[in-house]
VOPAGU-2260 file (C-alpha; in pm, 1 decimal, decimal comma):
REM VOPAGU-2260
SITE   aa  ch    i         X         Y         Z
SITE  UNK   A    0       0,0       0,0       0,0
SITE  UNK   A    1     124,8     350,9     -66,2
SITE  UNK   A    2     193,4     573,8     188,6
SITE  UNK   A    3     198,8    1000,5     269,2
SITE  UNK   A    4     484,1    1004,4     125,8
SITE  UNK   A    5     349,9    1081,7    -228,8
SITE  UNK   A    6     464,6    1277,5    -517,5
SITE  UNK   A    7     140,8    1407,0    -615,2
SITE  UNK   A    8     263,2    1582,3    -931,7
SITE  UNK   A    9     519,7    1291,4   -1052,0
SITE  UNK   A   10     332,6    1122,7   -1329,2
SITE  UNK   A   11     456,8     772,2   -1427,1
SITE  UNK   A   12     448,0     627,6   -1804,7
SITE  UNK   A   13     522,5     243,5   -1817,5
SITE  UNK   A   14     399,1     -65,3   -2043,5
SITE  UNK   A   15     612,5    -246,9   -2251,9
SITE  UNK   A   16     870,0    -209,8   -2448,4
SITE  UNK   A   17     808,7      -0,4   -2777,0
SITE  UNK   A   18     468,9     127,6   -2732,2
SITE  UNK   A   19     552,6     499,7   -2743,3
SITE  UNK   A   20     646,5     615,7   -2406,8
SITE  UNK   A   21     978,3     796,5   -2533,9
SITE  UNK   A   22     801,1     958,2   -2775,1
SITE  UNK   A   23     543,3    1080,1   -2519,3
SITE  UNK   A   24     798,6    1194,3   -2305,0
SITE  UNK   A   25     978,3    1387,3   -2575,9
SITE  UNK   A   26     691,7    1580,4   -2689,7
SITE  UNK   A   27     598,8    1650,2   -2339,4
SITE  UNK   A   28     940,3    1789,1   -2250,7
SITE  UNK   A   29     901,2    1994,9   -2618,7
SITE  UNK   A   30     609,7    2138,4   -2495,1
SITE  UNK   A   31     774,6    2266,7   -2192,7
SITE  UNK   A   32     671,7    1983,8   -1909,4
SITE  UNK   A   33     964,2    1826,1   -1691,7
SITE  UNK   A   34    1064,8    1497,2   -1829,9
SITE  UNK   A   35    1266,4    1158,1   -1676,6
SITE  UNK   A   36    1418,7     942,8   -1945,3
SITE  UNK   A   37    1387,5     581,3   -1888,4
SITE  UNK   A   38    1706,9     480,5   -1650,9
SITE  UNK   A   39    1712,6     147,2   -1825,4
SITE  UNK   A   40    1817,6     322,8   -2163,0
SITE  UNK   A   41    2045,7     529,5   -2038,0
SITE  UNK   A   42    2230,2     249,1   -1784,9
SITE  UNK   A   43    2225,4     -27,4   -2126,6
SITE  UNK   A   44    2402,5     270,2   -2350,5
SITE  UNK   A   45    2679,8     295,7   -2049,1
SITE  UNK   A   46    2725,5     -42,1   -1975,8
SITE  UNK   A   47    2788,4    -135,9   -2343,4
SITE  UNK   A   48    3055,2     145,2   -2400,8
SITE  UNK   A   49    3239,2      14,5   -2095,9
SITE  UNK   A   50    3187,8    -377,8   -2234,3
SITE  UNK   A   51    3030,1    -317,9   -1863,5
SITE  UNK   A   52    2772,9    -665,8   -1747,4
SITE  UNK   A   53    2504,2    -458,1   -1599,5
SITE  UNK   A   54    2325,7    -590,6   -1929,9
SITE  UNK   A   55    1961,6    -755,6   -2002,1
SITE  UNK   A   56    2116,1    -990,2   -2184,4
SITE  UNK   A   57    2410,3   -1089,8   -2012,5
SITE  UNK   A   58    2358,5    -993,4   -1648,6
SITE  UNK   A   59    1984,7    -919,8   -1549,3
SITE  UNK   A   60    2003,1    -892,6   -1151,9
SITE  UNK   A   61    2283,9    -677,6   -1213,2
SITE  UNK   A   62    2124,0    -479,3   -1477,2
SITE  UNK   A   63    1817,4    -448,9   -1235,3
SITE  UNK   A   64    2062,6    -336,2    -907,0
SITE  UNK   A   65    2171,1     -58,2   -1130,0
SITE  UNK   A   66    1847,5       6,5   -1279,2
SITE  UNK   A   67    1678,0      48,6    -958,0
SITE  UNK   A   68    1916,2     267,1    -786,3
SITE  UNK   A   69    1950,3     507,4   -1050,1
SITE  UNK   A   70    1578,5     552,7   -1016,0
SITE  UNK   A   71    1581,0     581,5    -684,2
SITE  UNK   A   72    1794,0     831,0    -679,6
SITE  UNK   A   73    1625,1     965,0    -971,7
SITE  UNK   A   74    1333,2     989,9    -779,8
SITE  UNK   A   75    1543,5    1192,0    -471,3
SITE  UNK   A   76    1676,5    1427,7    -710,4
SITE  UNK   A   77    1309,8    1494,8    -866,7
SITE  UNK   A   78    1174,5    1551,2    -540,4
SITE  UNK   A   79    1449,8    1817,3    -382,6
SITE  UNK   A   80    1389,8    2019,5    -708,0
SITE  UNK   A   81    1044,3    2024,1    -856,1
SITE  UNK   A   82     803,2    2228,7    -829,1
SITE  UNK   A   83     414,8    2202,2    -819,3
SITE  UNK   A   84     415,6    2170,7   -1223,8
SITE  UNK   A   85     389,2    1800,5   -1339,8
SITE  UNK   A   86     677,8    1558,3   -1393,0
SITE  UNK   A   87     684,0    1268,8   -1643,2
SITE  UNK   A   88     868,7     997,0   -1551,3
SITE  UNK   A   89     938,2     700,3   -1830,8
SITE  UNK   A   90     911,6     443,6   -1562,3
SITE  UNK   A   91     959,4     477,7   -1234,4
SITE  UNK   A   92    1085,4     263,5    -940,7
SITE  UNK   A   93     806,1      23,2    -926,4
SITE  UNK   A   94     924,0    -114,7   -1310,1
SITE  UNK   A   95    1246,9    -237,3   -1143,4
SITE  UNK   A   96    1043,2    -447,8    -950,9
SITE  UNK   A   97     818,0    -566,3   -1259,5
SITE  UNK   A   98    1130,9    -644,4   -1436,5
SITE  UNK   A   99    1277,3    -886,9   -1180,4
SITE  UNK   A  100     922,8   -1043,2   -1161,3
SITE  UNK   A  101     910,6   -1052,4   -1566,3
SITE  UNK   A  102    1252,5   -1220,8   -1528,6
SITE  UNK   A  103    1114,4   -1521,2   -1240,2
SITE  UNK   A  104    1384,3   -1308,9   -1021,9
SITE  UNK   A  105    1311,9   -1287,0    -622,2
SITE  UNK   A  106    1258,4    -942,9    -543,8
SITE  UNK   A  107    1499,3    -813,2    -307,5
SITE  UNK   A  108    1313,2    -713,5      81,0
SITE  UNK   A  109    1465,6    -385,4      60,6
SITE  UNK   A  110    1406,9    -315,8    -276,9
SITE  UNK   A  111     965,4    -370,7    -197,4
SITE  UNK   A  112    1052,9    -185,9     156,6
SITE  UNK   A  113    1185,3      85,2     -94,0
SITE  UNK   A  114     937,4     129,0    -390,4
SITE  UNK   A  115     663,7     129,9    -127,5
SITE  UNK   A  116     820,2     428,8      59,9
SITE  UNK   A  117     891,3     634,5    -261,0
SITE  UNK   A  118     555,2     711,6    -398,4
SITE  UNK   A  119     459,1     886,2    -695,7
SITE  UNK   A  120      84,1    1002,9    -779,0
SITE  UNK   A  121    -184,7     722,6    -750,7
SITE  UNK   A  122    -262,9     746,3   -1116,8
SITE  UNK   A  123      19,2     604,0   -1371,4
SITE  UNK   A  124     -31,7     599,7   -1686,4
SITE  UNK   A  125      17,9     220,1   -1905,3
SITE  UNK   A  126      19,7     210,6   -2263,7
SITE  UNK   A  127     -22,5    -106,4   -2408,4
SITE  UNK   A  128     160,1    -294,9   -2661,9
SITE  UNK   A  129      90,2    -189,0   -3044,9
SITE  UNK   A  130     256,7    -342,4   -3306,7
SITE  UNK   A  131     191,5    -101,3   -3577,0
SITE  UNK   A  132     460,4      94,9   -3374,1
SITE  UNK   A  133     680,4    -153,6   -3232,4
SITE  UNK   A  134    1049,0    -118,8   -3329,4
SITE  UNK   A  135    1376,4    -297,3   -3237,6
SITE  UNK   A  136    1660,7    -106,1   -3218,9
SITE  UNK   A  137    2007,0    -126,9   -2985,9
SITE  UNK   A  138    1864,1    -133,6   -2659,4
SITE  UNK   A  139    1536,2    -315,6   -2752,6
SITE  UNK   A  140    1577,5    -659,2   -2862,4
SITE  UNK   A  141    1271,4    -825,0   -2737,7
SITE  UNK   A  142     999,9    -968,5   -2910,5
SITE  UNK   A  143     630,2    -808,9   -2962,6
SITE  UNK   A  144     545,4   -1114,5   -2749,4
SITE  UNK   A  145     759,3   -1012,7   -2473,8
SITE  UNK   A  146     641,6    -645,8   -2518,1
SITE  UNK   A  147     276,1    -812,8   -2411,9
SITE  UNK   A  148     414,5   -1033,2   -2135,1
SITE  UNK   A  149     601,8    -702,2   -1995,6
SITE  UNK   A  150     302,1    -517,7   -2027,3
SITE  UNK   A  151      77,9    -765,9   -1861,9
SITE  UNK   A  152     421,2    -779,2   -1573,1
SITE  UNK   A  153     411,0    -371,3   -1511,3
SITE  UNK   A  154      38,0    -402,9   -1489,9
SITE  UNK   A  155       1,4    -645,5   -1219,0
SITE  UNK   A  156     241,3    -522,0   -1063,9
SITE  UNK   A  157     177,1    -171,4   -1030,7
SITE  UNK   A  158    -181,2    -281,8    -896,4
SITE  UNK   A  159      57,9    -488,2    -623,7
SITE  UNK   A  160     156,5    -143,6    -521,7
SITE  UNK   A  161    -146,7       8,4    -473,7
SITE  UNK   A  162    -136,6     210,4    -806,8
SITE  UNK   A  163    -439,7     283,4   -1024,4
SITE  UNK   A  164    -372,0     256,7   -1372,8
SITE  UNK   A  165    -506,4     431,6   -1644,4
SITE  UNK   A  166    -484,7     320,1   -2028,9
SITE  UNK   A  167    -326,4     523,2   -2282,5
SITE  UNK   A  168    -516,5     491,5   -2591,2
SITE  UNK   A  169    -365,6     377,1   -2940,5
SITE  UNK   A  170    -412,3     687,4   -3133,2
SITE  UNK   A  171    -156,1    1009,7   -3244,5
SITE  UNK   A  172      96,6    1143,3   -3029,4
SITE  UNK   A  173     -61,0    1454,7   -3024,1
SITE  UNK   A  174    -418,0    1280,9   -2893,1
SITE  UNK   A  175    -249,8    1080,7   -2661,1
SITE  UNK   A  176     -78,4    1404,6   -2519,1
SITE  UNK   A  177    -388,5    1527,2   -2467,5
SITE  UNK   A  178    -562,8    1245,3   -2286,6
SITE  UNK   A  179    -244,7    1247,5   -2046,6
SITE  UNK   A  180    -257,7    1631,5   -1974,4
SITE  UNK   A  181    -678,0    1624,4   -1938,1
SITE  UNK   A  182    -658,8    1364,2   -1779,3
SITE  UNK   A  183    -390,4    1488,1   -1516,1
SITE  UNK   A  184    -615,7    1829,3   -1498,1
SITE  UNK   A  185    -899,9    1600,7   -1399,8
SITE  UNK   A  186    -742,3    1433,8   -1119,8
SITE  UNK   A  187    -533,5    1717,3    -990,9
């Protein structure tokens, strides 16, 4: 269950893999809205410059340690400098925890005690696998399949967590925009 320690104004995007949540994020930061970049991304790009193991592929409780502690202190960093606007977040710390269930991978104590101490608003947003959009490229290599098991994964999970989630429709960018920012106006 979540507790007062809520981030009412840090708005989560999750799903799976390749159903537009970069691109959301990018036009939201365009249009002037604090963004988070996915820390998975970021942490795959870094790990295979410095032949690192913290990879999906080759290490994934590794990749997951470093996954969740960069959003962590993501999260930290968020909070001691944001304001009462809304953040976006391309996953947040709960996904860590999604991902090591995805991957049949026990769930570190501390990592639960964690996630369920850093809260962000009740509401995250999940947007569902589409395969009209769905793209491989150097830090996605999973299947469309495994883009529907991960979704299915984040789902349950965030639910675990006490999150209400709310379904991002499969239509433009710019009309999925605006169901996110109504729909964050609604609940605010």
């Amino acid at each position: 269950m979540k507790n007062n320690n809520t981030v009412q104004n840090f708005y989560i995007l999750t799903g799976g893999p390749g159903a537009g949540k970069t691109t959301l994020l990018n036009r939201l930061d365009d249009i002037g809205f604090t963004t988070v970049p996915e820390e998975g991304r970021r942490i795959i790009k870094e790990q295979q410059s410095s032949n690192g193991e913290g990879l999906p592929w080759l290490n994934k409780k590794l990749f997951a340690e470093l996954m969740f502690d960069a959003s962590v202190k993501t999260f930290q960093k968020m909070n001691s400098i944001a304001g009462a606007d809304p953040v976006f977040f391309d996953r947040g710390i709960v996904d860590t925890i999604g991902y090591l269930k995805l991957e049949k991978i026990p769930v570190p104590k501390e990592m639960e005690i964690t996630a369920r101490k850093m809260n962000y608003n009740g509401n995250v947003f999940i947007l569902p696998p589409w395969k009209e959009i769905y793209e491989n490229d150097p830090e996605r290599k999973q299947t469309l399949e495994v883009a529907q098991y991960t979704f299915e994964c984040m789902d349950k999970t965030y639910r675990e967590f006490g999150y209400h989630l709310i379904e991002v429709p499969k239509v433009t960018v710019e009309k999925r925009i605006r169901f996110i920012l109504d729909t964050v106006k609604n609940i605010s």
